[in-house]
DSSP file (Angstrom, degrees, kcal/mol; ACC not computed):
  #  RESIDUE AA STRUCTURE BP1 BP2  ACC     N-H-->O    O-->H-N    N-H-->O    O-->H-N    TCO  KAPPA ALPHA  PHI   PSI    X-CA   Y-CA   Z-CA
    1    1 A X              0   0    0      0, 0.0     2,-0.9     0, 0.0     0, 0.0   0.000 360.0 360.0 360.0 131.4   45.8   28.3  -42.4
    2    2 A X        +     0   0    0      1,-0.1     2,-0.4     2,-0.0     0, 0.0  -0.313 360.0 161.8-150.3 121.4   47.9   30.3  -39.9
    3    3 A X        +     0   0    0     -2,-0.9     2,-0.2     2,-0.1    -1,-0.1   0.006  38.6 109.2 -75.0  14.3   47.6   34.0  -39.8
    4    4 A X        -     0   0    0     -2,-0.4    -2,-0.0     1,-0.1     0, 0.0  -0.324  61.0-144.3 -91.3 170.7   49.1   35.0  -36.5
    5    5 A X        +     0   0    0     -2,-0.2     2,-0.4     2,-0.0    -1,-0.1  -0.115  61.2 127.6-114.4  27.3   52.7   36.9  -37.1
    6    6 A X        -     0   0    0      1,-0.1    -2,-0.1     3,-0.0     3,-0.0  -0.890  66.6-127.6-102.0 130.1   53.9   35.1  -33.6
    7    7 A X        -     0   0    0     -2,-0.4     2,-0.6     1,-0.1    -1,-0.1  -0.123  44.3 -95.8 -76.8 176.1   57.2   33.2  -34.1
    8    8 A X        -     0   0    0      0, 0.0     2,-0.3     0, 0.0    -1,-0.1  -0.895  41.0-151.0-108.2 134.0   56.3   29.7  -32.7
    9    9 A X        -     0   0    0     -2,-0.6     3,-0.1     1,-0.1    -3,-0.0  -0.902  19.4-110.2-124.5 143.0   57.3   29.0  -28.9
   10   10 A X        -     0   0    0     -2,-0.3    -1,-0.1     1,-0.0     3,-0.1   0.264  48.0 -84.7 -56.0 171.7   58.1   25.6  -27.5
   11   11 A X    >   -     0   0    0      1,-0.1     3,-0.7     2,-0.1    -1,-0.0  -0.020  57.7 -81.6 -60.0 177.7   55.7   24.1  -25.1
   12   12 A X  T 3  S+     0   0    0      1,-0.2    -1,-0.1    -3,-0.1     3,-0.1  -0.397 112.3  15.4 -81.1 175.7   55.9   25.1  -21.4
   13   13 A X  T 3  S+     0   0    0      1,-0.1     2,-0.3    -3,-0.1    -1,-0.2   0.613  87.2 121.0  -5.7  75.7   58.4   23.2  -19.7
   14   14 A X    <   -     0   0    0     -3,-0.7     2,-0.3    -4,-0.0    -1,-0.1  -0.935  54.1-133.3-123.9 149.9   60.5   21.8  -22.3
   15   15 A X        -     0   0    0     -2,-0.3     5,-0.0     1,-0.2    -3,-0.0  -0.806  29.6 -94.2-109.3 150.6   64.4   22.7  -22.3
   16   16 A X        -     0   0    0     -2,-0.3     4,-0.4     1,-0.1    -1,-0.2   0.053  34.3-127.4 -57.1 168.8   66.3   23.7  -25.2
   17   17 A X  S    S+     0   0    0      1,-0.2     6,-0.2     2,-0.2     3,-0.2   0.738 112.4  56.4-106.9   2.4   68.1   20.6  -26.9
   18   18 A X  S    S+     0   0    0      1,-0.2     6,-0.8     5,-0.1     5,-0.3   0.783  95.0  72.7 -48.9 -34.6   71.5   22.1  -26.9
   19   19 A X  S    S+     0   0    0      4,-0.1    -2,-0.2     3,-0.1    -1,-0.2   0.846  84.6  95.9 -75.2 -20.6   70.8   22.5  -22.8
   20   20 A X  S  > S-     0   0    0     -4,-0.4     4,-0.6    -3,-0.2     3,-0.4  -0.199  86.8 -92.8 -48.4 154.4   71.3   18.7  -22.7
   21   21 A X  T  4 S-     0   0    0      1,-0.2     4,-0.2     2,-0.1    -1,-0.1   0.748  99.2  -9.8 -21.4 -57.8   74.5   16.9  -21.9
   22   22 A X  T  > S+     0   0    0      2,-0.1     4,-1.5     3,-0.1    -1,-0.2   0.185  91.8 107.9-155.5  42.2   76.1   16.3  -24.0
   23   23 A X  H  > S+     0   0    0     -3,-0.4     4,-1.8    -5,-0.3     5,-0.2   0.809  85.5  67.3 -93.1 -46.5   74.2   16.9  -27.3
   24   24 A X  H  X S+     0   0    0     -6,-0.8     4,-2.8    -4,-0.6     5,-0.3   0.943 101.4  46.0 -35.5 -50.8   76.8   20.2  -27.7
   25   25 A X  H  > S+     0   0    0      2,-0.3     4,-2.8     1,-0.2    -2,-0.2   0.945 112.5  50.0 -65.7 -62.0   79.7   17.8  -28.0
   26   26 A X  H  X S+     0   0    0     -4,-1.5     4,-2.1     1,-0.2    -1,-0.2   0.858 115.8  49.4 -32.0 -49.1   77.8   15.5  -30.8
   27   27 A X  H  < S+     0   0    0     -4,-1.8     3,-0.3     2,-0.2    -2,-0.3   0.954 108.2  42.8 -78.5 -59.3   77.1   18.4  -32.3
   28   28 A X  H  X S+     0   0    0     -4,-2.8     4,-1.7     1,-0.3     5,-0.7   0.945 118.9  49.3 -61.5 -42.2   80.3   20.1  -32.5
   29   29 A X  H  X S+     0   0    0     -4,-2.8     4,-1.7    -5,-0.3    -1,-0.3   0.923 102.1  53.9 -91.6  -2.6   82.0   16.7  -33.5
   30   30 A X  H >< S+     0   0    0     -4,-2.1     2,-3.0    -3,-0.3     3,-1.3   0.702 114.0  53.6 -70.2-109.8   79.7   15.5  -36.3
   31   31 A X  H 34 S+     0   0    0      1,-0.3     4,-0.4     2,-0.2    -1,-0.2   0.127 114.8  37.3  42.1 -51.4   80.7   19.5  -37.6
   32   32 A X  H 3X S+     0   0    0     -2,-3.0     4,-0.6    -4,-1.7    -1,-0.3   0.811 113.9  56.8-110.8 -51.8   84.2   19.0  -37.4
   33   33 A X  T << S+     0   0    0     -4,-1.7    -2,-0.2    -3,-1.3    -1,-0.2   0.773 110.1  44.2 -18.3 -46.7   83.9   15.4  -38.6
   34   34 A X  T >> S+     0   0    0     -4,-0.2     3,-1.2     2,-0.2     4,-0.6   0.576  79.6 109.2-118.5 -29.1   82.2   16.5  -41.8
   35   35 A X  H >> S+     0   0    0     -4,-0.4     3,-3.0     1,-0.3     4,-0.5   0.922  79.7  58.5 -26.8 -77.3   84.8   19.6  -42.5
   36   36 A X  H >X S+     0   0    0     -4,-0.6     3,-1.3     1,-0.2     4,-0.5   0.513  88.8  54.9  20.7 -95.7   86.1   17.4  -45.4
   37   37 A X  H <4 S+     0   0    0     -3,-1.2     4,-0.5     1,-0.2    -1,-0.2   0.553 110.7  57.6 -59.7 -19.1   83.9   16.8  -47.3
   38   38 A X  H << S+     0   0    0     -3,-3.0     4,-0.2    -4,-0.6    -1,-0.2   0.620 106.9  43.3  13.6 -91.0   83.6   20.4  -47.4
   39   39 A X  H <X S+     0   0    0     -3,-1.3     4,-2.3    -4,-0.5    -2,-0.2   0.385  84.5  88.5 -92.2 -11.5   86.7   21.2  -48.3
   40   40 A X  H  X S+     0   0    0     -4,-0.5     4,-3.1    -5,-0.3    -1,-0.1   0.891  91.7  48.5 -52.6 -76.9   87.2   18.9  -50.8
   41   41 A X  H  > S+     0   0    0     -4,-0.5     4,-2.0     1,-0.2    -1,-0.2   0.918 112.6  45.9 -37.8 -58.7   85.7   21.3  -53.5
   42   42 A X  H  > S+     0   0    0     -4,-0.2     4,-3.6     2,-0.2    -2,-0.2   0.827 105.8  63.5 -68.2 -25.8   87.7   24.4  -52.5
   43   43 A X  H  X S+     0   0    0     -4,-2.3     4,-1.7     2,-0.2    -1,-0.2   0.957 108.2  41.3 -48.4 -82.4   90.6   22.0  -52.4
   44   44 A X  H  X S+     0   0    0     -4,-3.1     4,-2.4     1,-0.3     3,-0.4   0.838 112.0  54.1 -16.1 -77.9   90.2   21.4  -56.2
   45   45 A X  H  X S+     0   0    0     -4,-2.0     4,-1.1     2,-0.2    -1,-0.3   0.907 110.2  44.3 -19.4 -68.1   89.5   24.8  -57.1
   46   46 A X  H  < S+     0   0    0     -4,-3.6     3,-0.2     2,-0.2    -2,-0.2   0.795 112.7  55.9 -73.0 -19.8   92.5   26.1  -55.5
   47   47 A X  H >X S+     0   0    0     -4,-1.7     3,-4.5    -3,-0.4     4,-0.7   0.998 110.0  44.3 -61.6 -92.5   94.5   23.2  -57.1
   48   48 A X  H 3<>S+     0   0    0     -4,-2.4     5,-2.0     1,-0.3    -1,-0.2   0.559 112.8  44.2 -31.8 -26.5   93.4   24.1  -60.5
   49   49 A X  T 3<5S+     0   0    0     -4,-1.1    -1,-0.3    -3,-0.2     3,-0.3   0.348 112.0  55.9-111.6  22.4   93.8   27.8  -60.8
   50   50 A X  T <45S+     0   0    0     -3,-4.5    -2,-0.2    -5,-0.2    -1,-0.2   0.272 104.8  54.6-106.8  14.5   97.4   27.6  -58.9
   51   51 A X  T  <5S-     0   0    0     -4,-0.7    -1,-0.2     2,-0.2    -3,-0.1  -0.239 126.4-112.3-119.5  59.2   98.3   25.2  -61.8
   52   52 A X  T   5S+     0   0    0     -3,-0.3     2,-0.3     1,-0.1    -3,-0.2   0.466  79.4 126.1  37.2  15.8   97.2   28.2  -64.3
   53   53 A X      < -     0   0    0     -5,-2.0    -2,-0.2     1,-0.1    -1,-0.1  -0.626  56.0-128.9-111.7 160.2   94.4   26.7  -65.5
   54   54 A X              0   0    0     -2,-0.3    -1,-0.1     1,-0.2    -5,-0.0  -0.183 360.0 360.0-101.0-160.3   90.8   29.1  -65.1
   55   55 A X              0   0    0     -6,-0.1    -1,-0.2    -2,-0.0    -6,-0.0   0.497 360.0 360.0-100.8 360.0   86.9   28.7  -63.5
């Protein structure tokens, strides 16, 4: 069990994985990629109460 109240900190010389090349850029396009499916629901939604009908 473990009781210390210290956030947990990476090992010594390991670098964050954002500091990597190019692991921002994956990241940010899987993200933007994936908006979509997203939106998909709120699409619906807005469809449905601009055609009068309610939630």
């Amino acid at each position: 069990m473990l009781t210390t109240t210290d956030p947990p900190t990476a090992p010594p010389g390991s670098r964050p994985v954002l500091a990597h090349p190019h692991v921002a850029r994956l990241l940010l396009g899987t993200l933007i990629g994936r908006l979509p499916n997203g939106m998909a629901p709120v699409a619906i939604l807005l469809q449905v109460t601009d055609q009068g009908g309610a939630l």
